[in-house]
C-alpha positions as CSV (number, residue, x, y, z in Angstrom):
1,X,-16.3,-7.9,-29.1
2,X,-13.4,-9.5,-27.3
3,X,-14.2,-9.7,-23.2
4,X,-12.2,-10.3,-19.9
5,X,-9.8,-8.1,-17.5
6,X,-7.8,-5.3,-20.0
7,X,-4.9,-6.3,-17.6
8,X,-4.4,-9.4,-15.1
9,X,-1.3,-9.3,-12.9
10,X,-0.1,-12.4,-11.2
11,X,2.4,-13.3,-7.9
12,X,4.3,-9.2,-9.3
13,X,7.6,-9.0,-7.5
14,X,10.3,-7.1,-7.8
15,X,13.6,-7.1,-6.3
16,X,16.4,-4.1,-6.5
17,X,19.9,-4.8,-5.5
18,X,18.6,-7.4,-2.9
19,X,16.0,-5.1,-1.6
20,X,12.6,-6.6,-2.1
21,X,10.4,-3.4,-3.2
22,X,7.1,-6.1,-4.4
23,X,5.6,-9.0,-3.5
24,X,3.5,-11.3,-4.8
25,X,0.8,-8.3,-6.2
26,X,-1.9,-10.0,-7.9
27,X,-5.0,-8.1,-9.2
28,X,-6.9,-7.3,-12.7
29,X,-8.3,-4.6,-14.1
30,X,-11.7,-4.5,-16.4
31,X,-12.7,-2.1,-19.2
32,X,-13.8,1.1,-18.0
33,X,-13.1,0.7,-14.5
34,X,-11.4,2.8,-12.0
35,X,-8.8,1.5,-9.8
36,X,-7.1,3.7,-7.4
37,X,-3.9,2.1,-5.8
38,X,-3.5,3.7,-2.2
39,X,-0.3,4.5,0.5
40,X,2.0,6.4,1.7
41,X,4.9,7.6,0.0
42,X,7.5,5.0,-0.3
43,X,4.4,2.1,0.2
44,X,5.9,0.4,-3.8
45,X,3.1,2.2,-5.5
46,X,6.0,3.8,-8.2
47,X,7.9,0.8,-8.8
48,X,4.2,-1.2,-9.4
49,X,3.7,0.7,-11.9
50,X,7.4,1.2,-13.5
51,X,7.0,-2.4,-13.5
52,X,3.6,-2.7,-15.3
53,X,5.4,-0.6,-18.0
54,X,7.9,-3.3,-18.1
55,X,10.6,-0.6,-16.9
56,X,12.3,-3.0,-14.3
57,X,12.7,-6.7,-14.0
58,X,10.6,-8.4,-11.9
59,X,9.0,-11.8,-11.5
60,X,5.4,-13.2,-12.1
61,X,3.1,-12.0,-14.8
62,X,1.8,-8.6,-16.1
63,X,-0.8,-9.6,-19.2
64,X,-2.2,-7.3,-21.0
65,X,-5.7,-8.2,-22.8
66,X,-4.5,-9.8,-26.2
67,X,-6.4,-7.0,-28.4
68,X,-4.8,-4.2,-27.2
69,X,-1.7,-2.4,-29.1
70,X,0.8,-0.2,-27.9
71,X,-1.2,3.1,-28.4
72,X,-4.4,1.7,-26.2
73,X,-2.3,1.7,-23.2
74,X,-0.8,4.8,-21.9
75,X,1.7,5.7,-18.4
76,X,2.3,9.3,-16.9
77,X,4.9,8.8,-14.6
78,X,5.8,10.8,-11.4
79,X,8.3,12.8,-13.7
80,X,6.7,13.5,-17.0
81,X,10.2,13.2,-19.2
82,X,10.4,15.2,-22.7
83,X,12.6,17.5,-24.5
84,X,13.4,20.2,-22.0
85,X,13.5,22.9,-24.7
86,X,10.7,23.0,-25.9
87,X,7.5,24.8,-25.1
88,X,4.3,23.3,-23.8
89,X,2.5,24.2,-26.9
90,X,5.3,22.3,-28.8
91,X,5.3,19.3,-26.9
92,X,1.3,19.1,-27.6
93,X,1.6,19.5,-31.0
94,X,4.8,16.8,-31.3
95,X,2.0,14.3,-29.0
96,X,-0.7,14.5,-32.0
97,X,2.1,13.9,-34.5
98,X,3.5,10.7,-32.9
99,X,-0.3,9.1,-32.1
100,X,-2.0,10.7,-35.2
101,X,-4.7,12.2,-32.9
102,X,-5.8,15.2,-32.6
103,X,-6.1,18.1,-29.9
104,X,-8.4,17.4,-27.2
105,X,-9.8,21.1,-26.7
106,X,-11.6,19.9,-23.6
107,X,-8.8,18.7,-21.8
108,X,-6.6,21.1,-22.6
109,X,-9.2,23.9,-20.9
110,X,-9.6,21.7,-18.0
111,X,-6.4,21.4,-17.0
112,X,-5.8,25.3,-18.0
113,X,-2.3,23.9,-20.9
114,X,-2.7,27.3,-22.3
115,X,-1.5,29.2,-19.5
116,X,1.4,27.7,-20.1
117,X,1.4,27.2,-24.0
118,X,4.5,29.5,-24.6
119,X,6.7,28.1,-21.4
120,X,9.6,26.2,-22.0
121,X,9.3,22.9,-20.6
122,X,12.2,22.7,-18.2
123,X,10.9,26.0,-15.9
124,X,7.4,24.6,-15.8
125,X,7.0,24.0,-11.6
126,X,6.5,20.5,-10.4
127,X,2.8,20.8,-11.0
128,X,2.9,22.3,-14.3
129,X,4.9,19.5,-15.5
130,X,2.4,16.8,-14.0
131,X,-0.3,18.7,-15.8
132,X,1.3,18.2,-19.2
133,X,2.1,14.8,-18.5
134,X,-1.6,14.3,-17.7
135,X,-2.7,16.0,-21.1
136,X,-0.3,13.8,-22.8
137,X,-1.9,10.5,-21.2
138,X,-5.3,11.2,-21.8
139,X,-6.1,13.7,-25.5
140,X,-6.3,10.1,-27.1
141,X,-8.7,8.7,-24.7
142,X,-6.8,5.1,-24.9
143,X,-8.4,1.6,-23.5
144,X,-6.0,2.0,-20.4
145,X,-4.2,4.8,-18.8
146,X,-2.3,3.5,-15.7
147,X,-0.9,7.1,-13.7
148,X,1.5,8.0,-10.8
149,X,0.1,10.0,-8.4
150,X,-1.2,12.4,-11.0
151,X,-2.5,14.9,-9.0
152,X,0.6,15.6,-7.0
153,X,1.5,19.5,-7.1
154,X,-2.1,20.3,-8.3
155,X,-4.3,23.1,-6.7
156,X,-7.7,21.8,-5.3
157,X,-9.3,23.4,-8.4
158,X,-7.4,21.1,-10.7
159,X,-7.8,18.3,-8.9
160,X,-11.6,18.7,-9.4
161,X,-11.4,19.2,-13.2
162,X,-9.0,15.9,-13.2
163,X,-11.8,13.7,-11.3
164,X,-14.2,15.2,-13.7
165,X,-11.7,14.1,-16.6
166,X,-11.6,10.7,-15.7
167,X,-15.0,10.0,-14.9
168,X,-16.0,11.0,-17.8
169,X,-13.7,8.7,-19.3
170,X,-15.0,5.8,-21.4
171,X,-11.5,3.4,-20.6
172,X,-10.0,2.1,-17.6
173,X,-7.6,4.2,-15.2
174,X,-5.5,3.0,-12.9
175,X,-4.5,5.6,-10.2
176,X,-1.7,5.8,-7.4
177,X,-2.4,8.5,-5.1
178,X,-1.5,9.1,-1.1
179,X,-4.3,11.5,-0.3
180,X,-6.8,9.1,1.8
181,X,-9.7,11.1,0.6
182,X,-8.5,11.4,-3.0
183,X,-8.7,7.5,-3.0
184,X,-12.6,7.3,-0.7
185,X,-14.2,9.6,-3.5
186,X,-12.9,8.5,-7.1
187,X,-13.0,4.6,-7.3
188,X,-14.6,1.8,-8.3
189,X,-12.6,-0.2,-6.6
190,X,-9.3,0.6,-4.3
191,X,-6.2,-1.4,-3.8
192,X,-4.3,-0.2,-0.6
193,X,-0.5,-1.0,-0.9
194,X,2.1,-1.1,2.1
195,X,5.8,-2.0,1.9
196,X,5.8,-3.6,-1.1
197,X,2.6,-5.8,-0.4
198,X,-1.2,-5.2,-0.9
199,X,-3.1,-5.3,2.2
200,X,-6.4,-6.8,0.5
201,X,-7.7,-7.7,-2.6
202,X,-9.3,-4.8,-4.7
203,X,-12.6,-4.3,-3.2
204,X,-14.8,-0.8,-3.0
205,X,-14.5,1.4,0.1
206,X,-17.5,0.0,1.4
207,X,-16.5,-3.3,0.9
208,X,-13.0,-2.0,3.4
209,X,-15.6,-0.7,5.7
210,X,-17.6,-3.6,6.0
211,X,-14.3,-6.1,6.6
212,X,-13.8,-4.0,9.8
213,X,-15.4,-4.5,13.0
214,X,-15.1,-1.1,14.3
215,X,-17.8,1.9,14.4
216,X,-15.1,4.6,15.7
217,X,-12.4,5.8,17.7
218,X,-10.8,7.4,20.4
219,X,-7.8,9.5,19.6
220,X,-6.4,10.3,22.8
221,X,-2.5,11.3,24.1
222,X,0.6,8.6,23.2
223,X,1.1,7.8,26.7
224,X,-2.8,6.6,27.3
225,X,-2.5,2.5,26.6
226,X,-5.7,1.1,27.2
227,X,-6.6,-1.9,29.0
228,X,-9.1,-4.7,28.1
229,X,-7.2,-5.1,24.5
230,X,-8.8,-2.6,22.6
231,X,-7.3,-2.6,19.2
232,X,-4.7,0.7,18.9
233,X,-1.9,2.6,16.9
234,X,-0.1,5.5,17.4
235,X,0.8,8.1,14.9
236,X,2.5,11.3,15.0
237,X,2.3,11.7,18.6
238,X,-1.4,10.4,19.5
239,X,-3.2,7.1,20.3
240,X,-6.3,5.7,18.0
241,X,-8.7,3.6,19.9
242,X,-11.2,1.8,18.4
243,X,-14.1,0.5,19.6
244,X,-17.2,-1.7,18.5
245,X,-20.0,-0.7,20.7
246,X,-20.9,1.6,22.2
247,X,-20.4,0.1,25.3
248,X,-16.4,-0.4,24.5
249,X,-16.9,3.1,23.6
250,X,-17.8,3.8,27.4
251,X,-15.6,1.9,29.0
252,X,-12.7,4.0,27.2
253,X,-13.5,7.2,28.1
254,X,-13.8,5.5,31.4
255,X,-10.4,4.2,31.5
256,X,-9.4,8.0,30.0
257,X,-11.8,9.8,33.4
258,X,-9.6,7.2,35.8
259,X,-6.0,8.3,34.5
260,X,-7.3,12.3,34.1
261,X,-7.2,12.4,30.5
262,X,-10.7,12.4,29.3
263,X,-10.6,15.8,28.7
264,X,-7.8,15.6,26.0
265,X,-9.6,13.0,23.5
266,X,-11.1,13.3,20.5
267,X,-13.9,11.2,19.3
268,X,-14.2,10.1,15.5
269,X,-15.9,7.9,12.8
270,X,-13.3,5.8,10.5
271,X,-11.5,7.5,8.0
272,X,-9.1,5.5,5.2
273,X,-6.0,5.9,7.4
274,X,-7.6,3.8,9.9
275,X,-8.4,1.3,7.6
276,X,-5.1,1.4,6.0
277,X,-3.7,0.9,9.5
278,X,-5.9,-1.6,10.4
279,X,-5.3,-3.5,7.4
280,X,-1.8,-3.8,8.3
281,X,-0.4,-0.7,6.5
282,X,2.4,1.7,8.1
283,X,1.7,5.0,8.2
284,X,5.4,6.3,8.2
285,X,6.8,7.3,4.8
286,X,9.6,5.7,3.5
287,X,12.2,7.0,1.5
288,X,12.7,5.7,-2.5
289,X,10.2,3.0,-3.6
């Protein structure tokens, strides 16, 4: 039995017409673990994995455990690419022929392929498409299945019959995904990702909640800047405030009472956004990654 990480990365960057889209990602992955790769759109989760697959240049190391052979690993990309032509049903049947495996029943009912057995590929909607590209990653259950945001364009149904798919699963999965609660319930461990950079090692969520020193916040009006350095952000129009105590929590809504705003606020326990922000990660979506 052959032991250690199925994939170690080391000092990843990658670098796109003088635009640097990663830096220095380091992390490894172990057999039968799930890793869930978090941010916002445009935070380099895309081009980390195009560039696990070995689709773009880039500088450092991406090892893959010695033992493994082309057909352990599998991708599903943003855009699952195949022969526009044909029909679902077709494309699953060409899949078993190319890896010698056969249908995965299960899967297929899960992620309900058979509703769309007889549509040609290219009308399948955005979600459809992801579906099949999901189906394709996983009949074979391989060692490894590293997956862009594979849930995009799904309906809350499927997205609990995918969770239910992977944990079941006996190999490693490595997930991008934006949806903060997405990434808090299906991880063993999460690696949060922000302009190209990771924002920490890849640690559980309780492990992220631990690192901060914060028990809530106060989300309050833009124009509200507390005073006594409270740590803060503003998003989409409102101010987070957080607060240790609950002694800073007073003293807030203090501050709020004085300046006639106390009535506007909202008080909250931390969510993954906060710690994504208070890690160091920008909220606003970027274009391209």
């Amino acid at each position: 039995m052959v032991d250690g990480p199925l994939l170690t990365v080391e000092d990843l960057s990658v670098v796109v017409e003088g635009r640097r889209l990663l830096e220095g990602v380091s992390f490894s992955v172990e057999p039968g673990e799930r890793l869930v790769i978090l941010g916002v759109s445009g935070s380099g989760k895309s081009i980390l994995i195009e560039a696990l697959a070995g689709n773009v240049p880039h500088a450092g190391a991406v090892r893959y455990r010695h033992d493994l052979q082309k057909k352990d690993i599998r991708f599903c990309f943003d855009q699952f690419a195949t022969i526009p032509l044909l029909k679902t049903g077709e494309v699953v049947k060409l899949m078993e022929n190319v890896l010698g495996a056969p249908r995965n029943e299960e899967i297929l009912e899960r992620l309900r392929i058979n509703e769309m057995w007889d549509k040609l590929v290219k009308v399948l909607s955005k979600g459809e498409r992801k579906r099949l590209g999901v189906y394709v990653a996983l009949f074979t259950d391989p060692s490894l299945v590293v997956m862009d945001e594979p849930t995009d364009g799904m309906d809350p149904f499927l997205r609990e019959a995918f969770w239910k798919i992977i944990g079941a699963r006996r190999g490693a999965t490595i997930i991008s995904t934006h949806l903060w609660d997405e990434a808090r319930e299906n991880h063993d461990r999460i690696m949060m990702i922000s302009e190209g950079k990771l924002l920490a090692p890849p640690v559980s969520v309780a492990d992220l909640f631990a690192k901060v020193p914060y028990r809530g916040k106060i989300i309050t009006t833009e124009a509200h800047v507390p005073a006594g350095g409270f740590r803060h952000f503003v998003h989409d129009g409102r101010r987070f405030i957080f607060f240790s105590t609950d002694e800073e929590k007073q003293v807030i809504l203090q501050q709020l009472s004085q300046t006639g705003e106390v009535a506007g606020y909202t008080l909250l326990p931390l969510d993954m956004r906060d710690l994504y922000a208070l890690f160091g990660g920008k909220l606003t979506e970027r274009s391209g990654e």
